[in-house]
SETOR-694048 format. One record per residue (C-alpha): residue number from 0; x, y, z. Coordinates in Angstrom, 2 decimals, m for minus. Layout:
! SETOR-694048
SITE   num         x         y         z
SITE   NUM         X         Y         Z
...
END
This chain:
! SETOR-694048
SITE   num         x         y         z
SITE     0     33.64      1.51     19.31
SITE     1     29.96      0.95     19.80
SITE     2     27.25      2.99     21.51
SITE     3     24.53      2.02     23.92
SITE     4     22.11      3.65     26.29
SITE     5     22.94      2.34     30.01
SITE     6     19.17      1.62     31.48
SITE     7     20.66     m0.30     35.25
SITE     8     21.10      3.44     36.99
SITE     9     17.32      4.21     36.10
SITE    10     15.95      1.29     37.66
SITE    11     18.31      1.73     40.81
SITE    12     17.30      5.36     41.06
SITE    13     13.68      4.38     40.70
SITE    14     13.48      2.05     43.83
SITE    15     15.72      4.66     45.48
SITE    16     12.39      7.25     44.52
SITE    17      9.88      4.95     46.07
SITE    18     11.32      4.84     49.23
SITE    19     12.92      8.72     50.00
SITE    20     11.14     10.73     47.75
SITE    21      8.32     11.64     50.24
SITE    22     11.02     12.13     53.08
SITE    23      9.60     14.86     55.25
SITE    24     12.57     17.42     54.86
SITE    25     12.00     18.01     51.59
SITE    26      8.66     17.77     52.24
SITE    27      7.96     17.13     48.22
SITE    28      4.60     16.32     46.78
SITE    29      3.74     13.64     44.91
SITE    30      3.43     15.35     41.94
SITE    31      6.96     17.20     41.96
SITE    32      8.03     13.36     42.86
SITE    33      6.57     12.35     39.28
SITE    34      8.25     15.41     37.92
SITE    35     11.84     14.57     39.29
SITE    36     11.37     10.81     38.67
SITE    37     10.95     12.14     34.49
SITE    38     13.85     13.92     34.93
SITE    39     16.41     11.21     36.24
SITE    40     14.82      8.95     33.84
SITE    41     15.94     11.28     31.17
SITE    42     19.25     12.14     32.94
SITE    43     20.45      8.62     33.09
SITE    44     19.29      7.54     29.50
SITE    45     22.99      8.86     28.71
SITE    46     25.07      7.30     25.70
SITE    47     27.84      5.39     27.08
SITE    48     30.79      4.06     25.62
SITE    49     31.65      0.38     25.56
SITE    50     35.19      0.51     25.34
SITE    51     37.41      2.48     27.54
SITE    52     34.38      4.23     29.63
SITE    53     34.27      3.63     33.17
SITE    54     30.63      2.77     34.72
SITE    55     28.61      4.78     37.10
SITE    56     28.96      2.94     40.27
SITE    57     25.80      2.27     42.46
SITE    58     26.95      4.48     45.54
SITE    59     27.22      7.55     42.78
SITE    60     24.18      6.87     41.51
SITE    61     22.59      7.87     45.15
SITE    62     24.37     10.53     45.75
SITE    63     23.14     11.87     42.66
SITE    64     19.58     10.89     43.24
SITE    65     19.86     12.53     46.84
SITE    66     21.23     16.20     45.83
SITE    67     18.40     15.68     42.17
SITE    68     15.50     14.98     44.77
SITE    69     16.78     18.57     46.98
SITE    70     17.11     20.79     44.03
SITE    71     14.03     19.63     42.55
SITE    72     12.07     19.41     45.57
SITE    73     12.92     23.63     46.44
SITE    74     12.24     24.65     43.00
SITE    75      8.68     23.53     43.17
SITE    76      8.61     24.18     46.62
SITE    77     10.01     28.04     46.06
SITE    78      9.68     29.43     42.63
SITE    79     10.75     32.61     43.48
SITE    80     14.60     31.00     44.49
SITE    81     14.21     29.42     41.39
SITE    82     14.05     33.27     39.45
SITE    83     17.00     34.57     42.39
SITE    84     19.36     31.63     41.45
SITE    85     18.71     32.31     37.50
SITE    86     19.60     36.11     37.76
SITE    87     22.84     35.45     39.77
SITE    88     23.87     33.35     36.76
SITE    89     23.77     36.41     34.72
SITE    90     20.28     35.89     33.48
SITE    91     18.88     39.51     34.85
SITE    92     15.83     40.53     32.27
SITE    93     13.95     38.34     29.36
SITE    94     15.82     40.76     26.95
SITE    95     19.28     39.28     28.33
SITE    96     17.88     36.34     28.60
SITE    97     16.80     36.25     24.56
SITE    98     20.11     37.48     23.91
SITE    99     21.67     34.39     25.52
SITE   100     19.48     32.44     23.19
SITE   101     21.39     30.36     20.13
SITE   102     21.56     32.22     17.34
SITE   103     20.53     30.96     13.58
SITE   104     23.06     29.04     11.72
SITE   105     25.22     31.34      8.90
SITE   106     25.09     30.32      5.51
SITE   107     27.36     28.18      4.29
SITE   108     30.07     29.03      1.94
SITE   109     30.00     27.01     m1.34
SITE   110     33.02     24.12     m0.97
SITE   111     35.51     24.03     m3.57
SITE   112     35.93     21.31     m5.56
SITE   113     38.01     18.13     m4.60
SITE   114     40.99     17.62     m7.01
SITE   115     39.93     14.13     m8.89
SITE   116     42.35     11.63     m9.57
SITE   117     40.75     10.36    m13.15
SITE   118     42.14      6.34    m13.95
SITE   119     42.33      5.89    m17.66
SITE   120     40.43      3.91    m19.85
SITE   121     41.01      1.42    m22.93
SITE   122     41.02      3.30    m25.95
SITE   123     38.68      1.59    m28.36
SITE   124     37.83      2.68    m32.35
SITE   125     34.13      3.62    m34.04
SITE   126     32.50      4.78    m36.72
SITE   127     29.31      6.06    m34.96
SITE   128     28.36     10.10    m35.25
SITE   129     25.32     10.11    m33.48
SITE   130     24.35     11.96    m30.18
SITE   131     24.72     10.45    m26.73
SITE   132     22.42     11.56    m24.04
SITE   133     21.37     10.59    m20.41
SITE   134     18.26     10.22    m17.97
SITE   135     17.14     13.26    m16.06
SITE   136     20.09     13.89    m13.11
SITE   137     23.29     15.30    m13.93
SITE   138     25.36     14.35    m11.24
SITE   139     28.18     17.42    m11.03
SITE   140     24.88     19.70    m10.64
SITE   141     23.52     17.41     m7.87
SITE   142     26.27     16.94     m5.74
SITE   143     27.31     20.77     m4.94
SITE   144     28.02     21.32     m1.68
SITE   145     26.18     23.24      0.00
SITE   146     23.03     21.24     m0.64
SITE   147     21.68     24.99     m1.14
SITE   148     24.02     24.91     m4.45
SITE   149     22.61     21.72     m5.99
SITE   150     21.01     21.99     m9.07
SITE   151     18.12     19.18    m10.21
SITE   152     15.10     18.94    m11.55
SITE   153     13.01     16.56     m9.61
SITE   154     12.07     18.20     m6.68
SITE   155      8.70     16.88     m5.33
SITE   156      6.62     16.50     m2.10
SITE   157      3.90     14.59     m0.50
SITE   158      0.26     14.35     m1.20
SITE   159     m0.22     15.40      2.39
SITE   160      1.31     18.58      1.41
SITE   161     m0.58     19.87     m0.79
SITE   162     m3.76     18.65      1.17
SITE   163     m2.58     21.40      3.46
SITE   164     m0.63     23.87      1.74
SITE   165     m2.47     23.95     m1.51
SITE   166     m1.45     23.33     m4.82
SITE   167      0.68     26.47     m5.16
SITE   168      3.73     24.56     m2.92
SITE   169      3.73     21.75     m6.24
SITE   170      3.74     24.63     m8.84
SITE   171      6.51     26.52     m7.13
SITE   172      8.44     23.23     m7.09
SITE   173      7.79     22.98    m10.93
SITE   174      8.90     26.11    m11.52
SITE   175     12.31     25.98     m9.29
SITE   176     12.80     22.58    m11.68
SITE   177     12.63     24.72    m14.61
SITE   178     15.21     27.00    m13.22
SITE   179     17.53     24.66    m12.92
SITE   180     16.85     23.09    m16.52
SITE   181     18.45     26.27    m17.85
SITE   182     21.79     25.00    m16.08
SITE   183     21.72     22.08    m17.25
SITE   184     21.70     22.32    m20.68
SITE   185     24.14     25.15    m20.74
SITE   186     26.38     22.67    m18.81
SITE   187     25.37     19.63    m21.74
SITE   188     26.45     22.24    m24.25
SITE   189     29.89     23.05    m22.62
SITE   190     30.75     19.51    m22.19
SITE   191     29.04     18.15    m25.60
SITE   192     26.48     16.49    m24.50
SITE   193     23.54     17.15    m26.49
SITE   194     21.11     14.78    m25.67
SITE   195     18.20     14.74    m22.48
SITE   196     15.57     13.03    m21.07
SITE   197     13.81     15.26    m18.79
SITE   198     12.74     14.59    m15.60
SITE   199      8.69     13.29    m15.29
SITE   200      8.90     14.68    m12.16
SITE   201      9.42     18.11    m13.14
SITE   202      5.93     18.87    m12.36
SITE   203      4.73     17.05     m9.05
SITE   204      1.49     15.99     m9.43
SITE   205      0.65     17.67    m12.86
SITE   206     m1.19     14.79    m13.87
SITE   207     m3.02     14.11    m10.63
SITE   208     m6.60     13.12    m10.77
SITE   209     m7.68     15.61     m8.37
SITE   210     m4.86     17.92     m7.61
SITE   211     m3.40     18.17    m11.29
SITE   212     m3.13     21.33    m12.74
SITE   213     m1.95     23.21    m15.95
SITE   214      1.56     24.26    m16.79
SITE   215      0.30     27.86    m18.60
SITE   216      1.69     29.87    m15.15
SITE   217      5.06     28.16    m15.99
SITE   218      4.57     29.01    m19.88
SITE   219      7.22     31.65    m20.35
SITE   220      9.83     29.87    m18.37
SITE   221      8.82     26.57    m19.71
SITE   222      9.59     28.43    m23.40
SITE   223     13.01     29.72    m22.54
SITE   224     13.93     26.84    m21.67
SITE   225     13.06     25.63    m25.23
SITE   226     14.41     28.19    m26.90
SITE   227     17.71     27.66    m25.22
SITE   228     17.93     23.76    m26.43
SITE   229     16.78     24.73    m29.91
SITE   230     19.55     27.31    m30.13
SITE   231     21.97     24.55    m29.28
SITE   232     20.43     21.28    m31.19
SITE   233     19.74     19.71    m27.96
SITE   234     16.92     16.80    m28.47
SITE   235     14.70     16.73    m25.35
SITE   236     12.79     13.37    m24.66
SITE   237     10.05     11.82    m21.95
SITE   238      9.85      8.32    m20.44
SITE   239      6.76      8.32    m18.45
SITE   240      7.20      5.42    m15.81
SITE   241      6.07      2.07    m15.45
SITE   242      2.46      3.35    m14.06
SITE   243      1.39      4.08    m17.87
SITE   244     m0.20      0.97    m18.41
SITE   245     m1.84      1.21    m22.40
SITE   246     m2.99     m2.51    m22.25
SITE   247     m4.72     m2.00    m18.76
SITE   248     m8.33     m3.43    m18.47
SITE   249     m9.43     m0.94    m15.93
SITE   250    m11.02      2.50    m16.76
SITE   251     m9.57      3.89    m14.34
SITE   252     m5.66      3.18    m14.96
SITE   253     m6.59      4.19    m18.40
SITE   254     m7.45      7.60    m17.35
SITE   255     m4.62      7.93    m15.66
SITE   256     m2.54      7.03    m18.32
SITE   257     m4.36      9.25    m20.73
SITE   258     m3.75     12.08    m17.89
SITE   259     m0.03     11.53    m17.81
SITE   260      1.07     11.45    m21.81
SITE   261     m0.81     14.80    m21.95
SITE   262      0.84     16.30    m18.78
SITE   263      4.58     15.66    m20.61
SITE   264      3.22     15.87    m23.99
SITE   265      1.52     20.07    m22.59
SITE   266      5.61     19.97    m21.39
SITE   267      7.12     19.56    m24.29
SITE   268      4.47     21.80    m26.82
SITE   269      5.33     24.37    m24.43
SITE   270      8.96     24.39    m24.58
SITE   271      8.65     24.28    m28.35
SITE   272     10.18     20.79    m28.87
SITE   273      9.86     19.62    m32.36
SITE   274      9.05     15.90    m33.51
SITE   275     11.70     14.61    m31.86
SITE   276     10.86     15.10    m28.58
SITE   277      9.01     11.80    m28.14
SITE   278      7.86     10.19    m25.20
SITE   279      9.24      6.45    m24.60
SITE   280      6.12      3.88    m23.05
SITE   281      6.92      0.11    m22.19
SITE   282      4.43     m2.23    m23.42
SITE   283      3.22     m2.65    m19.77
SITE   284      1.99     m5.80    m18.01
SITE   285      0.57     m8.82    m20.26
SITE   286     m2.69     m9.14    m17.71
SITE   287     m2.53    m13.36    m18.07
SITE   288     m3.11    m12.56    m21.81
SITE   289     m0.24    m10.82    m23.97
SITE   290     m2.49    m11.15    m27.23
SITE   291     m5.82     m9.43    m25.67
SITE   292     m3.75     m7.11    m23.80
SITE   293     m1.51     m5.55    m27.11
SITE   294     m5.60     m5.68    m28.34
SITE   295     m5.83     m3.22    m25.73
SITE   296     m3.12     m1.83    m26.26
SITE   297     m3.92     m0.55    m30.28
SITE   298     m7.41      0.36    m29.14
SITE   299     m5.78      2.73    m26.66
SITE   300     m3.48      4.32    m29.02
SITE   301     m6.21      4.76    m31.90
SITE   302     m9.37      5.60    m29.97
SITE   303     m8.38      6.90    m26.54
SITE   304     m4.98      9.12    m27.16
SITE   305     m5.40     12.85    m28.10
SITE   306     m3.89     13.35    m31.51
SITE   307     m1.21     15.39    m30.15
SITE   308     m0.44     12.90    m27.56
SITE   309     m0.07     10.07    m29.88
SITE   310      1.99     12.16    m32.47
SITE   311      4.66     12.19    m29.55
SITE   312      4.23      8.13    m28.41
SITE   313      6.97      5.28    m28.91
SITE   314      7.35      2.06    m27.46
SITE   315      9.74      0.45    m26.22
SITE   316     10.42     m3.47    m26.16
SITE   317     10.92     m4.24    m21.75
SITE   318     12.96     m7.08    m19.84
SITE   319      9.63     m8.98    m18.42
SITE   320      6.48     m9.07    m20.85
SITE   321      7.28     m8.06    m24.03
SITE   322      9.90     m8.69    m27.10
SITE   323     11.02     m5.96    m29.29
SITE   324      9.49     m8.63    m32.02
SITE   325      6.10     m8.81    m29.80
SITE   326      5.79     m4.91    m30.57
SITE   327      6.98     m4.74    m34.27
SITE   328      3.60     m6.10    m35.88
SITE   329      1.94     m3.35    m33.47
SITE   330      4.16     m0.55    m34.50
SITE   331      4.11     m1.25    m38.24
SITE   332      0.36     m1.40    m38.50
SITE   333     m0.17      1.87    m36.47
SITE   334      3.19      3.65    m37.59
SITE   335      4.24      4.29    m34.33
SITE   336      8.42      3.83    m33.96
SITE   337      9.84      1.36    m31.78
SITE   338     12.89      2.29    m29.73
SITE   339     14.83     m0.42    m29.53
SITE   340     16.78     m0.92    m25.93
SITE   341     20.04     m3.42    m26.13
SITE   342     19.96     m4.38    m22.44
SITE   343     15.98     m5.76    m22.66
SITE   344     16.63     m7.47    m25.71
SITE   345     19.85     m9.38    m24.19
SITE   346     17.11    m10.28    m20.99
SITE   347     13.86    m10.77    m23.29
SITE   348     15.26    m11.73    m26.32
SITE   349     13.29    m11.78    m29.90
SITE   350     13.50    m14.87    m32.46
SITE   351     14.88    m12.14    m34.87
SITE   352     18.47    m10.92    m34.68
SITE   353     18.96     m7.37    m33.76
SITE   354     20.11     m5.97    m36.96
SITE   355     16.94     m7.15    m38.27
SITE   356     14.76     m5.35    m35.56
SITE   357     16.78     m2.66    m36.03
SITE   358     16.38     m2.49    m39.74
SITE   359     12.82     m2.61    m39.38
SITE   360     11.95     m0.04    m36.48
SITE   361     14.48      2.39    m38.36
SITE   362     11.96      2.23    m41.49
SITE   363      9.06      3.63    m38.91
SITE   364     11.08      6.52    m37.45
SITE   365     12.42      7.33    m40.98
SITE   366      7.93      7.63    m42.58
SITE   367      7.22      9.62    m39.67
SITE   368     10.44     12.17    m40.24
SITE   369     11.87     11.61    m36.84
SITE   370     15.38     10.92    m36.16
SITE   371     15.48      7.94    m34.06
SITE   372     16.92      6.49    m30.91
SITE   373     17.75      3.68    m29.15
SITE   374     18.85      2.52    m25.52
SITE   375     21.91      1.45    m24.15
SITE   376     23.00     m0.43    m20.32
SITE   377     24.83     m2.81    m18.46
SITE   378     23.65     m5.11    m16.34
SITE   379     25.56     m4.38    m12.87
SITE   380     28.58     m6.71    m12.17
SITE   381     28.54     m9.57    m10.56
SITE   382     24.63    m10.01    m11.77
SITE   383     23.42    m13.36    m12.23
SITE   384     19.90    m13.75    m12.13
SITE   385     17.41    m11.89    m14.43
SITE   386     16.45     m9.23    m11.49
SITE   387     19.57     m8.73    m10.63
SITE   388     20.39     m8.39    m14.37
SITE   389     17.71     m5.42    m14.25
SITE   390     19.70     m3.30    m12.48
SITE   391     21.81     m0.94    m14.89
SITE   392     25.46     m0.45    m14.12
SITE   393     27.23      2.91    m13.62
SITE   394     28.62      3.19    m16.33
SITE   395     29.02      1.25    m20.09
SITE   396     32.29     m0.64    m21.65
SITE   397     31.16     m0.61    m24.69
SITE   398     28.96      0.54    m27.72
SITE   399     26.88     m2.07    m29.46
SITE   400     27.85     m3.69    m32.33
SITE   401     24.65     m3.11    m34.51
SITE   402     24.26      0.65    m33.95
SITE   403     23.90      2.72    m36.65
SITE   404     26.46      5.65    m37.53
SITE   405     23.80      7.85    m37.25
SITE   406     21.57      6.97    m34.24
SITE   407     20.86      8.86    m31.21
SITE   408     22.08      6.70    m28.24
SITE   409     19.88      6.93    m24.43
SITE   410     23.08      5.63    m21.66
SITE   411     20.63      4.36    m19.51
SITE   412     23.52      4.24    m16.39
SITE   413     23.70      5.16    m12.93
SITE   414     26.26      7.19    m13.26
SITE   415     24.52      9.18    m15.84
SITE   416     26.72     11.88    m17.68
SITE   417     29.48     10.27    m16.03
SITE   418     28.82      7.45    m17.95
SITE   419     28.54      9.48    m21.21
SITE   420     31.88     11.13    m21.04
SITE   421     33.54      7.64    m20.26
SITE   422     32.28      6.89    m23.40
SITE   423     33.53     10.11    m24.98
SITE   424     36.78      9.32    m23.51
SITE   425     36.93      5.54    m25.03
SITE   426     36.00      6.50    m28.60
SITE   427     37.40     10.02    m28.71
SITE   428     34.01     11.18    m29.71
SITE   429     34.30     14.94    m28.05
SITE   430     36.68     16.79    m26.79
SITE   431     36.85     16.10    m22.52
SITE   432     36.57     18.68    m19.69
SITE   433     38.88     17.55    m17.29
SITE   434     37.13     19.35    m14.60
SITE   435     33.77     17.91    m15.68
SITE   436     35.08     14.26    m15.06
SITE   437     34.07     12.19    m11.63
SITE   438     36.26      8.92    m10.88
SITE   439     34.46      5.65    m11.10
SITE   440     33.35      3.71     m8.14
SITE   441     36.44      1.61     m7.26
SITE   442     34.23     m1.75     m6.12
SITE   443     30.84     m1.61     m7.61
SITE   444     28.59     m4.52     m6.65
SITE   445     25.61     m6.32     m8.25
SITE   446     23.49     m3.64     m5.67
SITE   447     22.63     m0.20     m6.90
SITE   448     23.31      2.63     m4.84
SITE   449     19.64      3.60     m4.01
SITE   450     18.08      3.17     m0.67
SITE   451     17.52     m0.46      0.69
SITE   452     14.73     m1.87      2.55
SITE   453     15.44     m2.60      6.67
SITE   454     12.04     m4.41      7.36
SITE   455     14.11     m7.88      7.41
SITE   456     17.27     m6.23      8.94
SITE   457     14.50     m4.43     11.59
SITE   458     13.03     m8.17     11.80
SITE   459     15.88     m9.58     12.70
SITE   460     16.86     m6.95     15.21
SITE   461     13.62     m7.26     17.26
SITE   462     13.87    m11.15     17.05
SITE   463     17.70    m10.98     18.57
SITE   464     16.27     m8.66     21.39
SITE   465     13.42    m10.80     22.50
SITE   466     16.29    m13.49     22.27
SITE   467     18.40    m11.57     24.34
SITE   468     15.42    m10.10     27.13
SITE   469     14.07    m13.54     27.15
SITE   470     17.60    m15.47     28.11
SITE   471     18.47    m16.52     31.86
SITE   472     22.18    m16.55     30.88
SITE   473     22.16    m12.84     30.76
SITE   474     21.54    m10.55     33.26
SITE   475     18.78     m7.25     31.55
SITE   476     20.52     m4.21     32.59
SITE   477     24.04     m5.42     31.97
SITE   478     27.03     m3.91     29.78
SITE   479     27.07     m6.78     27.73
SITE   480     23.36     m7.36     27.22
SITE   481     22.76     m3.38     26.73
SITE   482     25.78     m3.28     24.14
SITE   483     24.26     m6.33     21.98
SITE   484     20.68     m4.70     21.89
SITE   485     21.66     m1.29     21.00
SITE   486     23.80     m2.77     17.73
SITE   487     20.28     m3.71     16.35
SITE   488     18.43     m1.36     17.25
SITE   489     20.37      1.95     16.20
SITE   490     18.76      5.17     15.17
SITE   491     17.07      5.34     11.58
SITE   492     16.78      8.21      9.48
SITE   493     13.73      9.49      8.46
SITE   494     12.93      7.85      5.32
SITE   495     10.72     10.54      2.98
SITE   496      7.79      8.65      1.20
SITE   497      6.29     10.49     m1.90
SITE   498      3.59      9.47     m3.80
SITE   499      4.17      9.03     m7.21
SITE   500      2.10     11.86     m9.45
SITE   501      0.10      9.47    m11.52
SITE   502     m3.08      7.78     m9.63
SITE   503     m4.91      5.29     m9.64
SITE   504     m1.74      2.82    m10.25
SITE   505     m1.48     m0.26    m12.09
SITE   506      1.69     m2.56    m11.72
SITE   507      0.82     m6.28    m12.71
SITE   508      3.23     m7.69    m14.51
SITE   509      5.15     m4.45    m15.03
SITE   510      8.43     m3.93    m16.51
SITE   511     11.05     m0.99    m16.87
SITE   512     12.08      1.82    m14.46
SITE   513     10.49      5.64    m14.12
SITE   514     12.88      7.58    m15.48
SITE   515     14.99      5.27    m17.10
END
C-alpha cells in the first residue's frame, strides 16, 4: 500500500475561488478570500490511499468549496456567531475550554523483556586466560524500553547549544554519563566481563578550544566510579578518535591533539586508574611523506606531550597508512607499547609475521610494567574490497592463533558485549547469563547498521520527478503520476548533526574509527 498527497482537488478548487469567491451574498473580502483559499489548500493536501480508496469526484469537490466559502465568509464577517456557535458546542468559559485541552502524555511503564530464542554455537578449545573487553556501548543497557530506561554513556549535543545555553547543558551531560558508568560496570562484573573502553564522548566538548572545560565539578563522581572498577579488577582504557593526528604539520591540529590526550588522560587520573588505563592513538595520516611525518610524530611525543599524558600513550598499527612494523622502530626507541590489532594487520600487513611483532611489542609493555593488550575484529561478511573490509562484523568466530595465554583482548565488534559472551560461550571461558544473551542478526550484510547517506537516493528522487513533471505521456495531477512522485519523495527524519569535541580537525589520510 503506498501513500500520496492528492494535489488535482486544490487546483480545481482554486479556479472555482477566482471566479465565486467575491459573489455578492457572501459579500467576502478579499482578504478573508486569501484566508479561505489557505485553508482548502490545506484541507485538500489529504493523504490518500492508492489501493482500495475511492477518489473525490469533481462535483464533491464544489460542493465542498461552496458550503467552505459560506462558513468562512460569516466567521469573518460575524465574529461574535463565531463565539455563539463555539459555546453551543459545550465550549462555555476559557476555564472549560482549557479543560478540553489534551492533556500531557503519562509515563511510560518500563517493557518487560522479550523471551530470546538463543541458537547455539560451535564449541571450540583454548588455552587463553586473559580478559576480554569491549568499546564503550553495552547494548542490553541501551536498548531498554522506555528510551527513559536506557543507560549509555555518550550523550552529547550541538555546538549551537551551548552557544545558547552555556556550558553547564555539556557538563550536566558529562555527569548523567558518569551515572550511568556505575551501571555498567556492575553489569560487566555480573556477567564477567572485566574489561572497558570508555566512551571519549563522556565529556562533550571537554577538550574544546573555546568551550572546553575541567572535569574537577565531576571529581567525586568521576572517583566512585574508579573506586568501583578497582574493587572489581576492571581495566578501564581510552581510544581517542581518528582527529588526534601526532604527525600533523599544522599548529593548530597539534593543539588540538595535545588538548584531547589531556582531557581523557584528567579522566582517567581522576577515576584513579592505574598504569593500565592507557589511551590507544593510530599513527594518523602519512601527509605525502610517512618518514617526515613518524619525524613528527617522535617530536610530538618527546617535546610537545605533558609527562602525564605520554605516561598513558600507545599506538596502534591502522588499516591505511601505517604497519604494525612501520611503528615498532618508533616504539622501541621511545618505549612507548604498541597494541597490536589482528584485523589491520590482515588489511596492512607487515614483512614480519605476527608472532614476531607480537614478541617484540610484548617486551615494551612488559619495561614499562603494564599488562598489555591487543585488538581483535572481523571484517563484515560478504566484504570484498579493503573499505568494505574496514567495517567490523557483529560479532567474532574465532580467537587468533598467536595470542598469548595471558593477554588482554579489545572485541572491536558491533555487537559489542554481545560479541564477548559469544565468545565466552565458544571457549567456555565464564560462566553465561542466560538472560544477559541477545540472538545474532539472522542475515548480516557487508553494511553496518549505522545511518546511511540519502544525498544519491534524494538525487535520484528529484531527477525521477523532473522526469515525471516534465513528460507529456502523463497527465500532473493524476493518481498515477501523484503515486510515483510521492515514493521518492517520502518524509525524512530529522537527522541530528553533532560536532565532534575536538577542533580544529585534521583527516588526510586518516585511518581507524572513534571509539573503536
Amino acid at each position: 500500500m503506498f501513500v500520496h498527497f492528492s494535489f488535482a482537488p486544490f487546483r480545481l478548487s482554486q479556479r472555482y475561488i477566482m471566479s465565486s469567491s467575491l459573489s455578492a451574498p457572501n459579500r467576502v473580502t478579499r482578504q478573508s478570500t486569501r484566508i479561505a483559499a489557505s485553508i482548502r489548500a490545506d484541507s485538500y493536501c489529504t493523504l490518500v490511499q492508492t489501493r482500495g480508496t475511492k477518489q473525490t469526484r469533481p462535483d464533491q469537490i464544489l460542493d465542498q468549496n461552496t458550503k467552505l466559502d459560506q462558513s468562512t465568509a460569516s466567521e469573518h464577517a460575524d465574529p461574535v456567531a463565531t463565539v455563539n456557535r463555539s459555546r453551543k458546542k459545550g465550549t462555555t468559559s476559557d476555564q472549560e475550554y482549557s479543560e478540553n485541552l489534551p492533556h500531557k502524555k503519562k509515563p511510560r511503564k518500563i517493557k518487560p523483556e522479550p523471551i530470546y530464542i538463543i541458537p547455539d554455537v560451535e564449541r571450540k578449545e583454548t588455552t587463553f586466560k586473559g580478559r576480554l573487553g569491549y568499546a564503550c556501548l553495552n547494548t542490553v543497557l541501551r536498548n531498554k524500553k522506555p528510551a527513559s530506561e536506557s543507560i549509555f554513556c555518550s550523550r552529547t549535543c550541538r555546538l549551537d547549544n551551548i552557544k545558547k545555553n552555556g556550558i553547564d547543558v555539556a557538563k550536566e551531560l558529562g555527569k548523567r554519563n558518569v551515572e550511568d558508568l556505575f551501571t555498567m560496570i556492575q553489569w560487566n562484573e555480573d556477567n564477567h566481563i572485566r574489561f572497558l573502553r570508555l566512551s571519549s564522548e563522556m565529556f562533550p566538548y571537554a577538550s574544546h578550544g573555546i568551550y572546553g572545560y575541567s572535569l574537577d565539578y565531576c571529581a567525586p563522581l568521576l572517583a566512585r566510579a574508579g573506586a568501583l572498577a578497582n574493587k572489581y579488577g576492571h581495566r578501564l582504557t581510552t581510544h581517542p578518535g581518528q582527529y588526534t593526528q601526532l604527525g600533523s604539520p599544522r599548529p593548530g591540529v597539534i593543539e588540538a591533539c595535545v588538548r584531547e590526550l589531556a582531557y581523557h588522560s584528567e579522566m582517567l587520573d581522576t577515576m584513579g586508574v592505574g598504569v593500565d588505563g592507557v589511551m590507544i592513538v593510530h599513527g594518523g595520516g602519512m601527509y605525502e611523506n610517512k618518514t617526515a611525518t613518524l619525524e613528527r610524530i617522535k617530536k610530538t611525543i618527546t617535546e610537545v606531550l605533558p609527562p602525564n599524558v605520554r605516561q598513558r600513550l600507545v599506538l596502534e598499527n591502522d588499516e591505511l597508512c601505517y604497519t604494525a612494523e612501520d611503528l615498532l622502530p618508533l616504539c622501541e626507541e621511545l618505549d612507548v607499547p604498541l597494541v597490536f590489532d589482528y584485523h589491520h594487520d590482515i588489511l596492512n600487513p607487515s614483512s614480519i609475521p605476527p608472532k614476531t611483532v607480537i614478541e617484540r611489542a610484548t617486551a615494551i609493555w612488559r619495561r614499562r610494567g603494564i599488562r598489555p593488550k591487543q585488538h581483535l575484529s572481523e571484517p563484515r561478511p560478504g566484504a570484498i574490497t579493503l573499505m568494505e573490509k574496514r567495517a567490523h562484523a557483529d560479532r567474532c568466530e574465532a580467537l587468533p592463533i598467536d595470542l598469548p595465554d595471558d593477554m588482554d583482548l579489545m572485541i572491536e565488534a558491533k555487537d559489542k558485549e554481545q560479541a564477548v559472551l559469544h565468545l565466552y560461550r565458544m571457549y567456555g571461558l565464564h560462566p553465561i547469563t542466560h538472560a544477559s544473551l541477545r540472538p545474532p542478526d539472522a542475515n548480516p550484510t557487508k553494511e553496518t547498521k549505522g545511518r546511511k547517506s540519502t544525498k544519491r537516493a534524494r538525487a535520484k528522487a528529484e531527477k525521477l520527478r523532473e522526469e515525471l513533471e516534465g513528460s507529456t505521456d502523463s497527465i500532473p495531477g493524476s493518481q498515477e503520476t501523484d503515486t510515483i512522485i510521492s515514493e521518492t519523495r517520502r518524509p525524512r527524519k530529522k537527522r541530528r548533526i553533532v560536532a565532534r569535541s575536538t577542533t580544529p580537525t585534521d583527516t588526510s589520510g586518516s585511518g581507524g574509527y572513534r571509539d573503536y
